[in-house]
DSSP file (Angstrom, degrees, kcal/mol; ACC not computed):
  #  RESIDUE AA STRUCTURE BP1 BP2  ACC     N-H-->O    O-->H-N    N-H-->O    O-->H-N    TCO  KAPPA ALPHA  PHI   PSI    X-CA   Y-CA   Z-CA
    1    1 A X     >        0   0    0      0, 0.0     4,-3.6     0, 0.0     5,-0.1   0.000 360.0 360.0 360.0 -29.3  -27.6   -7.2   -7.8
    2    2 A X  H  >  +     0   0    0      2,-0.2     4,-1.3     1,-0.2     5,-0.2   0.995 360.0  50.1 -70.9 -67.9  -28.8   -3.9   -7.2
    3    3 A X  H >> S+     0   0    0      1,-0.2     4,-1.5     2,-0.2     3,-0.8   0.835 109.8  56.0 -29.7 -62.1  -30.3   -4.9   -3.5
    4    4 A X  H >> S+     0   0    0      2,-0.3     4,-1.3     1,-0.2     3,-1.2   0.909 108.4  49.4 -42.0 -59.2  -26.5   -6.6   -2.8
    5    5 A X  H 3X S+     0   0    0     -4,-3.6     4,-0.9     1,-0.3    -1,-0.2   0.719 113.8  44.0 -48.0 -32.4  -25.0   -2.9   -3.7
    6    6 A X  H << S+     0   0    0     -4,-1.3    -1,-0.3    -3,-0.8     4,-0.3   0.388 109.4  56.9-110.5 -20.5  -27.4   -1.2   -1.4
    7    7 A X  H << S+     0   0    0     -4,-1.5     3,-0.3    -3,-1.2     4,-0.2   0.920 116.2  35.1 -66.5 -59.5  -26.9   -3.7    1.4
    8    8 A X  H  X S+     0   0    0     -4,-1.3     4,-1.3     1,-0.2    -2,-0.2   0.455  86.3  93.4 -83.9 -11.7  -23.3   -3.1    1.5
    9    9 A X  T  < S+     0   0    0     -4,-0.9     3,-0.4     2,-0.2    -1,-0.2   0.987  91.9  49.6 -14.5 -93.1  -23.3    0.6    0.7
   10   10 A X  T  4 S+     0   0    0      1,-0.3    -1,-0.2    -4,-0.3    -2,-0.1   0.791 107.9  49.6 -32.2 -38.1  -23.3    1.0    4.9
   11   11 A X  T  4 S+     0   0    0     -4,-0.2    -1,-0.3    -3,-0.1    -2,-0.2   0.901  87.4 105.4 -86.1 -52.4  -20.7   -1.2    5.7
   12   12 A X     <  -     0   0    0     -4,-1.3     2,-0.2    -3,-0.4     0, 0.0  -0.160  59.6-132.6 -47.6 141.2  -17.9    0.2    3.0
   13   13 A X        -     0   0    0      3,-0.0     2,-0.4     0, 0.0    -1,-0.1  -0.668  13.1-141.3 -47.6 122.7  -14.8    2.3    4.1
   14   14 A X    >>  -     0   0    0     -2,-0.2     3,-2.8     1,-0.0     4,-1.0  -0.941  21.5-120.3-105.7 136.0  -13.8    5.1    2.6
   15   15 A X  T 34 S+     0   0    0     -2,-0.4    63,-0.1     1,-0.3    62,-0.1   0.609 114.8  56.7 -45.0 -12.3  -10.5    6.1    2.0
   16   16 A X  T 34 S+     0   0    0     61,-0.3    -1,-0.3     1,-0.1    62,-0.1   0.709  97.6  69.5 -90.2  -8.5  -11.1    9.4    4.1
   17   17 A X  T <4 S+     0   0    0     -3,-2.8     2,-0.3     2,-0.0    -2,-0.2   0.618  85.4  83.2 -44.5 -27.0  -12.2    7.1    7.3
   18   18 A X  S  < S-     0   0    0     -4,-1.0     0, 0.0     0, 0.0     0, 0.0  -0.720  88.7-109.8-122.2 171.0   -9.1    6.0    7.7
   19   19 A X        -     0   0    0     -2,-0.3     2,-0.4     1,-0.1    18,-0.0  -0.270  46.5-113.9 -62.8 160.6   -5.7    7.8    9.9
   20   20 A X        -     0   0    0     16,-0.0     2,-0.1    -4,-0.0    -1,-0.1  -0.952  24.0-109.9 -70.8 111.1   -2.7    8.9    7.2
   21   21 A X        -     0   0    0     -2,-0.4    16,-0.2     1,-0.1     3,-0.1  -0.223  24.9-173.7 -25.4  98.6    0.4    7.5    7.1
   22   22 A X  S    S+     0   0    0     14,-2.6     2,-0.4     1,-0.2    15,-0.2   0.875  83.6  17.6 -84.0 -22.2    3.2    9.4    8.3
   23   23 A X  E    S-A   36   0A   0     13,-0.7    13,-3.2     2,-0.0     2,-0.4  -0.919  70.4-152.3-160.9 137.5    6.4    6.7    7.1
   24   24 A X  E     -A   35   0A   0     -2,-0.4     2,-0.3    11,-0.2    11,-0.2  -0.927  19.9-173.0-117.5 117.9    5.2    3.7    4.3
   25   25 A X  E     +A   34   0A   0      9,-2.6     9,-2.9    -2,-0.4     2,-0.5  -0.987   4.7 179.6-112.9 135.3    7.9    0.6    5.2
   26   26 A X  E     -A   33   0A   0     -2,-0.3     2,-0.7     7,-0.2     7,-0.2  -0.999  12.9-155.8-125.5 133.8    7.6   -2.2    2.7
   27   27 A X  E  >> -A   32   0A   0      5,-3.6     4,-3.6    -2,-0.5     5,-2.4  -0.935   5.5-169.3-129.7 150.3    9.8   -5.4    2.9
   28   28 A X  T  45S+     0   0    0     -2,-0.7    25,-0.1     1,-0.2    -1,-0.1   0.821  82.5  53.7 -89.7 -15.9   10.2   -7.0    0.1
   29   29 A X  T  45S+     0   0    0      1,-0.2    -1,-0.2     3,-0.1    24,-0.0   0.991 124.3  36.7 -73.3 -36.5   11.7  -10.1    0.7
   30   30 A X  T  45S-     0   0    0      2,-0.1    -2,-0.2     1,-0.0    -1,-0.2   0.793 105.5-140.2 -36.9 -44.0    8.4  -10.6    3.5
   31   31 A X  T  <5 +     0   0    0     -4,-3.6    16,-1.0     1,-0.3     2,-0.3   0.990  52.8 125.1  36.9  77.4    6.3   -8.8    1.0
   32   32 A X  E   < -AB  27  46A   0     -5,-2.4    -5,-3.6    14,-0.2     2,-0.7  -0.982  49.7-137.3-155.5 159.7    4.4   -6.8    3.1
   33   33 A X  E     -AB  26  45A   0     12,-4.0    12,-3.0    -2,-0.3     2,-0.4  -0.916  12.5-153.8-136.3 120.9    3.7   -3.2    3.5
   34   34 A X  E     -AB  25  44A   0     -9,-2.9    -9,-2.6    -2,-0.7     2,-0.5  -0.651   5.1-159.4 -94.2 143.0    3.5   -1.3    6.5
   35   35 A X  E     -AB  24  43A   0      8,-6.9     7,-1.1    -2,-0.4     2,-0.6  -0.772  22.3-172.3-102.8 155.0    1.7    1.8    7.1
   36   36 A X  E     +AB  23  41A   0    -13,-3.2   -14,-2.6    -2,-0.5   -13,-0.7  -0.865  12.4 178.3-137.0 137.4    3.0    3.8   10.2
   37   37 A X  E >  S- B   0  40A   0      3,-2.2     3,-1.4    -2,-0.6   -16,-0.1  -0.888  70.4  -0.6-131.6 150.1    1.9    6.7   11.9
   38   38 A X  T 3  S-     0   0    0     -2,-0.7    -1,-0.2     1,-0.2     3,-0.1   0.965 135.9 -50.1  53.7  47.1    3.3    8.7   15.2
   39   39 A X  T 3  S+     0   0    0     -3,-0.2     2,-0.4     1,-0.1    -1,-0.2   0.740 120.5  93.2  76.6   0.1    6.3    5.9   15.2
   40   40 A X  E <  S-B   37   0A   0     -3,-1.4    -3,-2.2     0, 0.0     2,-0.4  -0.928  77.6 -92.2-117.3 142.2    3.5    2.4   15.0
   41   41 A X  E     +B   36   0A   0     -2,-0.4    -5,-0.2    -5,-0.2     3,-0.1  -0.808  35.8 164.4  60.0   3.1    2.1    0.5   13.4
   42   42 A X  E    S-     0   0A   0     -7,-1.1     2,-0.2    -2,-0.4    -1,-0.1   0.721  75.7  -6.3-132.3 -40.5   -1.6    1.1   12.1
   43   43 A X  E     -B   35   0A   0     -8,-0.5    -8,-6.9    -3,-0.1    -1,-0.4  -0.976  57.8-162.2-172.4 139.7   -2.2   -1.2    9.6
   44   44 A X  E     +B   34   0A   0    -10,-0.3     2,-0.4    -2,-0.2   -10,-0.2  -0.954  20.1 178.8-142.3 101.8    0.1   -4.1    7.7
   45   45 A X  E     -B   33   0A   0    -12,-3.0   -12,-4.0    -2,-0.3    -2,-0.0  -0.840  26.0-102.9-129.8-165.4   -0.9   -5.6    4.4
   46   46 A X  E     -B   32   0A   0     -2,-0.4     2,-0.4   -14,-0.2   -14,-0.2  -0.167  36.7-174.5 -73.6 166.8    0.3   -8.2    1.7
   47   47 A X        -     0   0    0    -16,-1.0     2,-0.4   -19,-0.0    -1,-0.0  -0.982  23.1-135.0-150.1 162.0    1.7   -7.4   -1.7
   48   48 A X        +     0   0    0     -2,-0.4     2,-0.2   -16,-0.0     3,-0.1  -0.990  29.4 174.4-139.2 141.0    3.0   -8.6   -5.0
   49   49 A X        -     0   0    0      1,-0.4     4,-0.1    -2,-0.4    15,-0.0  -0.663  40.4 -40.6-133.3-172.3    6.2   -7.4   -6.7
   50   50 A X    >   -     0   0    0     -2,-0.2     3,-0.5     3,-0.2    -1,-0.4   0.141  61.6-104.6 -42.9 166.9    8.4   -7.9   -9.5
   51   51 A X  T 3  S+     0   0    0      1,-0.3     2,-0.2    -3,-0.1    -1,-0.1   0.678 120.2  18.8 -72.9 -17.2    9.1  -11.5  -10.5
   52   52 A X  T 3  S+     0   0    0     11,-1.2    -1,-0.3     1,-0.1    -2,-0.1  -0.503  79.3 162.0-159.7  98.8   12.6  -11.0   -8.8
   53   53 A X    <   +     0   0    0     -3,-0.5    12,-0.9    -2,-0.2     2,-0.6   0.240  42.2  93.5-104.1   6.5   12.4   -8.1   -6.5
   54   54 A X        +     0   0    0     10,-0.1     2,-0.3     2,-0.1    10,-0.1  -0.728  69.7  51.8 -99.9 100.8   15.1   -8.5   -4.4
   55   55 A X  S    S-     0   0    0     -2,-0.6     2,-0.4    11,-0.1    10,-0.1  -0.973  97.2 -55.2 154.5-175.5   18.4   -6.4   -5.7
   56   56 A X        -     0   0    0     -2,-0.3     2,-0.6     8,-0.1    10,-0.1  -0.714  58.0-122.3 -88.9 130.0   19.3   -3.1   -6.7
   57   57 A X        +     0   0    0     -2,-0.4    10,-0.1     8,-0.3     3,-0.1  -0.785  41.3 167.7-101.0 140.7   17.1   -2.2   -9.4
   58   58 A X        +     0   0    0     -2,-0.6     2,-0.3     1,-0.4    -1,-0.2   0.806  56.9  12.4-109.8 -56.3   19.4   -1.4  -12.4
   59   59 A X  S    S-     0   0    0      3,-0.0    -1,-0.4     5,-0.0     5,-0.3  -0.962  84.3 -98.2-133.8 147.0   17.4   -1.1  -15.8
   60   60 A X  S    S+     0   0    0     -2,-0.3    -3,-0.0     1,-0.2     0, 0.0  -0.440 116.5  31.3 -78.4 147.6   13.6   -1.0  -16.4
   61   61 A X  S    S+     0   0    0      3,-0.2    -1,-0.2     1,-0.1     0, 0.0   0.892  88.4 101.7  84.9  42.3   12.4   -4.7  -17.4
   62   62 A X  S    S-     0   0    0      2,-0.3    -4,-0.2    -4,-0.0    -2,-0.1  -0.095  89.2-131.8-137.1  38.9   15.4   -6.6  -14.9
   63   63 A X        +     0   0    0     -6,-0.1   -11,-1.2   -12,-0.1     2,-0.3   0.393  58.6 142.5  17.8  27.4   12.3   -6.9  -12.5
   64   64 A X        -     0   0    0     -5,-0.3    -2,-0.3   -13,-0.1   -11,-0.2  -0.823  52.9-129.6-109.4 140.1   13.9   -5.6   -9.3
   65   65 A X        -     0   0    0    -12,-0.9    -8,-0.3    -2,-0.3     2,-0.1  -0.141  39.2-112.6 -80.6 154.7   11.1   -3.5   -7.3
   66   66 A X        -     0   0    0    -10,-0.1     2,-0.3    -2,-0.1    -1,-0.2  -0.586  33.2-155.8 -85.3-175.1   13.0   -0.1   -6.5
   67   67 A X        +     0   0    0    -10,-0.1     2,-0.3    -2,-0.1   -10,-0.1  -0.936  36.8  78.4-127.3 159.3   14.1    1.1   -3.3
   68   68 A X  S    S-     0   0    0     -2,-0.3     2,-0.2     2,-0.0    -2,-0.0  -0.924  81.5 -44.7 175.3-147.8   14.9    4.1   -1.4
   69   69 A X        -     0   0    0     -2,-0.3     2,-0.3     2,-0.0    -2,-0.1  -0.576  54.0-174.9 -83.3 152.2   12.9    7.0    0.3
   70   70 A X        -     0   0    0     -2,-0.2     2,-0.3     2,-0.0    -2,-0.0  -0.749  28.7-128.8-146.3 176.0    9.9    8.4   -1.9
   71   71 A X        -     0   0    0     -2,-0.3     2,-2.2     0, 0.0     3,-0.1  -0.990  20.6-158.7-144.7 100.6    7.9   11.4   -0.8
   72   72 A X        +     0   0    0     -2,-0.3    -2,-0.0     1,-0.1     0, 0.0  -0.542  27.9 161.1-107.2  94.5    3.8    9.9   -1.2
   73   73 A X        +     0   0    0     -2,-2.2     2,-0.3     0, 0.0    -1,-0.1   0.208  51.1  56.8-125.6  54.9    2.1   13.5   -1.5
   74   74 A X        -     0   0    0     -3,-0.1     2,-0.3     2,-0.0     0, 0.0  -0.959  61.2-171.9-146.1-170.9   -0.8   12.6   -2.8
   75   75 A X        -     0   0    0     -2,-0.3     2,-0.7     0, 0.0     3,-0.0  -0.965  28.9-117.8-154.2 150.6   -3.8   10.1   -2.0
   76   76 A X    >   -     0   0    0     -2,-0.3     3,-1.6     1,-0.1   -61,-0.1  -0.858  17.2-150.3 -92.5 120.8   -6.7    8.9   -3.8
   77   77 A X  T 3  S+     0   0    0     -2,-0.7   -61,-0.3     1,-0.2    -1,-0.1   0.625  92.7  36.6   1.3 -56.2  -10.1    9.9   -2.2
   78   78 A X  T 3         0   0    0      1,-0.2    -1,-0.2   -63,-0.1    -2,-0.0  -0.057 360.0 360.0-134.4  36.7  -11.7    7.1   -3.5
   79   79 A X    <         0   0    0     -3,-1.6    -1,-0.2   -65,-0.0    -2,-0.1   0.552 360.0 360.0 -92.7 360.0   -9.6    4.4   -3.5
């Protein structure tokens, strides 16, 4: 097990390796999340959301994802 970690040790990304995200787009009915920086692109992945994530989200527990603008100022290191 140990040997596996230490093999792949080299190879892992770290979350400071990669560009920062100026503008986060998710669509939800697609369910996908885009990252964008300087007006592209960068990087697009998949996602899972509420069991019905499409609507205006009204009351916590009516499963609708929220939406609007959010402000992402932090990032984890070591995610």
């Amino acid at each position: 097990m140990l040997t596996l970690i230490v093999l792949l040790l080299p190879g892992m990304a770290r979350a400071g390796d990669f560009p920062v995200a100026d503008l986060v787009i998710i669509e939800k009915a697609a369910r996908k999340l885009h990252l964008i920086r300087d007006g592209e692109p960068f990087r697009t992945f998949r996602i899972a959301l509420g069991i019905r994530p499409i609507g205006d989200k009204v009351k916590e527990g009516d499963f609708k994802t929220p939406e609007g603008r959010y402000i992402l100022d932090r990032r984890n290191p070591n995610s």
